[in-house]
N, C-alpha and C positions, 0 to 999 in steps of 0.2 A: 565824618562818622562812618563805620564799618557797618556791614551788613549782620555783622554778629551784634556789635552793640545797638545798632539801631533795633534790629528784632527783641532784644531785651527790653529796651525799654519801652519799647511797642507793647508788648504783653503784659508789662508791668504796671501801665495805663488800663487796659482791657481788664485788668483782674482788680484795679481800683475800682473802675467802674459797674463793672459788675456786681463789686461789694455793695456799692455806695447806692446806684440805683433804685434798686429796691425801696430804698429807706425813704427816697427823694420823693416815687411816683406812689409810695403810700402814705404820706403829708401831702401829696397833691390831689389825692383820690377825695381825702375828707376837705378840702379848703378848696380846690380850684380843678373838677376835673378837666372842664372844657381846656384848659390850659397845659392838661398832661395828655390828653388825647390830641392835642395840638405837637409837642415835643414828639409822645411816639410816635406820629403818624411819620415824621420825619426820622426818625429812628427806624421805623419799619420800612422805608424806602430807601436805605442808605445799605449797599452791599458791602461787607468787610472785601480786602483785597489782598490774599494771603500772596507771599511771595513763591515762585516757584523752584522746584527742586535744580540739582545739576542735571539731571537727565531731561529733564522736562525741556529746558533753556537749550539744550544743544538738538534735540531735537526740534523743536522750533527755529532754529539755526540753519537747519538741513532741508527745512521748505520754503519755498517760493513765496515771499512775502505782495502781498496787496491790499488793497485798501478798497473796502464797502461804499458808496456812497449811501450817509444815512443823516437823514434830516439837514442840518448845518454845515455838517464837516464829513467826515468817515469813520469806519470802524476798523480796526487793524485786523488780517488775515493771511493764514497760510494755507498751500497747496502742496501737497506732496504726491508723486502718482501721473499717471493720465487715464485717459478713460471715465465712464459715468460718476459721477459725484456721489462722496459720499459724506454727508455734510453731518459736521462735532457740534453738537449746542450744547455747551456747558450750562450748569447748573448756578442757584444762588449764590456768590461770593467765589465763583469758581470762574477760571479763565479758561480760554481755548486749548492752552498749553498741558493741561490735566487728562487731556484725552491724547498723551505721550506712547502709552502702552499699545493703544487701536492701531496708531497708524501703519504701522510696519505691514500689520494682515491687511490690512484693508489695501496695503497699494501690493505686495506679492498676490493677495485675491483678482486683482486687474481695475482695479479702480484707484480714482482720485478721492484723498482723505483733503475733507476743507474741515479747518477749523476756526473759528473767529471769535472775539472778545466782544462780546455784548455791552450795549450802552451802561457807562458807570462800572464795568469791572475790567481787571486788568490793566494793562495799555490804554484803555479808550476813555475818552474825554467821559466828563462828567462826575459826577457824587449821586445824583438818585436817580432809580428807574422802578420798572415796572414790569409783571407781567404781560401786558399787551403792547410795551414798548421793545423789548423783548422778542416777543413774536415777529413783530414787522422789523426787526433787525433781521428776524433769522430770513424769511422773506425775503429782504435783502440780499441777504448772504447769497438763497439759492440761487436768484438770479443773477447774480455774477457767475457764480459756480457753474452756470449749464446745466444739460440734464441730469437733474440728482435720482440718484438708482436707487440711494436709501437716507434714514438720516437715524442718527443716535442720539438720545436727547437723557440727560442726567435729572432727579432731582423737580426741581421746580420746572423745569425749562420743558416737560412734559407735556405740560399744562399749555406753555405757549406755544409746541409743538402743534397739539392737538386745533388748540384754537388757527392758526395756520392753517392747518389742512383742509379746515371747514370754511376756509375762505379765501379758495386758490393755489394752495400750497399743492403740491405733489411731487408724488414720490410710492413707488411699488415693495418698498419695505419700510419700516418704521421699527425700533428698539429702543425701550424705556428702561434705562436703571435707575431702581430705586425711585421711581416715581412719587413726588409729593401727589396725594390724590385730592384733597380735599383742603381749599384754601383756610376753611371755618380749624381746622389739624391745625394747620401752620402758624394761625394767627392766634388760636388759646396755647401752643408752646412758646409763641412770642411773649404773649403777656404773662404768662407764667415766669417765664425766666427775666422779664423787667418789674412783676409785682403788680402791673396793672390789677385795678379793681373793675367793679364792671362797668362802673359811671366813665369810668376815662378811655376804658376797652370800646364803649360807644360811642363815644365821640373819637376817637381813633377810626374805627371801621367807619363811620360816617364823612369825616375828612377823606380816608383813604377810598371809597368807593365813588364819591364828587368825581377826587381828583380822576381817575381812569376811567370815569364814565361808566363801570357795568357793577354788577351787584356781586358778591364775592361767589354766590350760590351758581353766579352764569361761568365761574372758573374751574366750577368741581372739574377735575379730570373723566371721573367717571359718568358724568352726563356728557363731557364731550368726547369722550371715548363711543358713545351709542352711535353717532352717525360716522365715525370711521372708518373705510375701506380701504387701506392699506394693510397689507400682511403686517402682523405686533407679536414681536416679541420680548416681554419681560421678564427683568435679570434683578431679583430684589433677594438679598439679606435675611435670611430671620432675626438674627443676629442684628441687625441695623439699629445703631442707635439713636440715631437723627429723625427716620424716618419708618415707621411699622409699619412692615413687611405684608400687612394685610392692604396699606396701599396698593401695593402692588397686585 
């Protein structure tokens, strides 16, 4: 199958599902929430894996491929540059390859652009992951990287940034785009867009805060932004329509 038709029907699945959803998790709200709050939680820890552009892929082409050592196996990674690190954390559902635009300033600025595919997205092994799994990937990453001068973090991966830094991570610059700020934001546009009601939204946030051990309120951005000491600069949208721009 081709890349064009396969994307077809890729989407053409995704747009069933999306119709259908709704219909399914609000027959499960009234008859069996614990059992929809069961499904999403796995649904909510499952990152889509969009394919990357031509530009993106030759660029990734043109760096120095290595591999993370991360829990089992490794995480796939590229280098491009030398000099101080400056390490790409892609975002929810986003790979390393997305941060294609950066790299070019980043290595003419005098630095190495690292960028790596996070557990369950891209290239790299897995179907579910998490915010604080996440983190200790990126963690990973820097210390393959050497000493990282800065790090760019998209979206979600903010959040796992921050939480890094507050537990060894460093690094003398830090830039957030589009920062998701607030995990309680992320997870009522989740169940909005899958129909959750709120019996099965609790038991959803109740499986998902088990499984990762902390409580969603210890991922706010903006609480773990208060002990931060690295220079921040954020780059947010008004316009954004994933993620409002007062996150930021």
């Amino acid at each position: 199958m081709d890349r064009a038709t396969h994307a077809h029907k890729s989407t053409n699945v995704r747009t069933y599902m999306q119709r259908l959803l709704p219909a399914v998790f609000g027959g499960l709200e009234r008859a069996a929430p614990a059992a929809a709050g069961w499904w999403a939680e796995r649904i909510f820890f499952t990152p889509p894996r969009p394919r990357l552009g031509s530009r993106a892929e030759a660029v990734l082409a043109s760096g120095r491929p290595f591999a993370v050592p991360f829990g089992d196996g490794t995480l796939p990674a590229w280098r491009w540059g030398e000099g101080a690190a400056v390490l790409l954390v892609h975002g929810w559902g986003g790979r390393g390859g997305h941060f294609a635009a950066l790299v070019p300033a980043i290595v003419e600025a005098g630095f190495a652009a690292i960028a790596f595919d996070a557990p369950a997205h891209g290239e790299a092994t897995g179907r579910r992951t998490n915010l604080l799994q996440i983190a200790r990937a990126t963690s990973a990453a820097a210390e393959m990287a050497g000493p990282v001068h800065g790090i760019v973090a998209h979206s979600a991966a903010a959040a796992a940034v921050a939480w890094s830094l507050q537990r060894g991570l460093r690094a003398a610059r830090v830039a957030f785009l589009a920062p998701a700020g607030s995990p309680e934001g992320f997870t009522r546009t989740f169940a909005s867009r899958l129909g959750l009601g709120p019996a099965s939204l609790r038991a959803m946030r109740l499986r998902a805060e088990r499984r990762i051990g902390v409580r969603f309120d210890e991922l706010d951005l903006r609480r773990l932004a208060r002990a931060q000491r690295a220079a921040l600069l954020v780059v947010h949208d008004r316009d954004d329509a994933e993620i409002p721009w007062q996150d930021g």
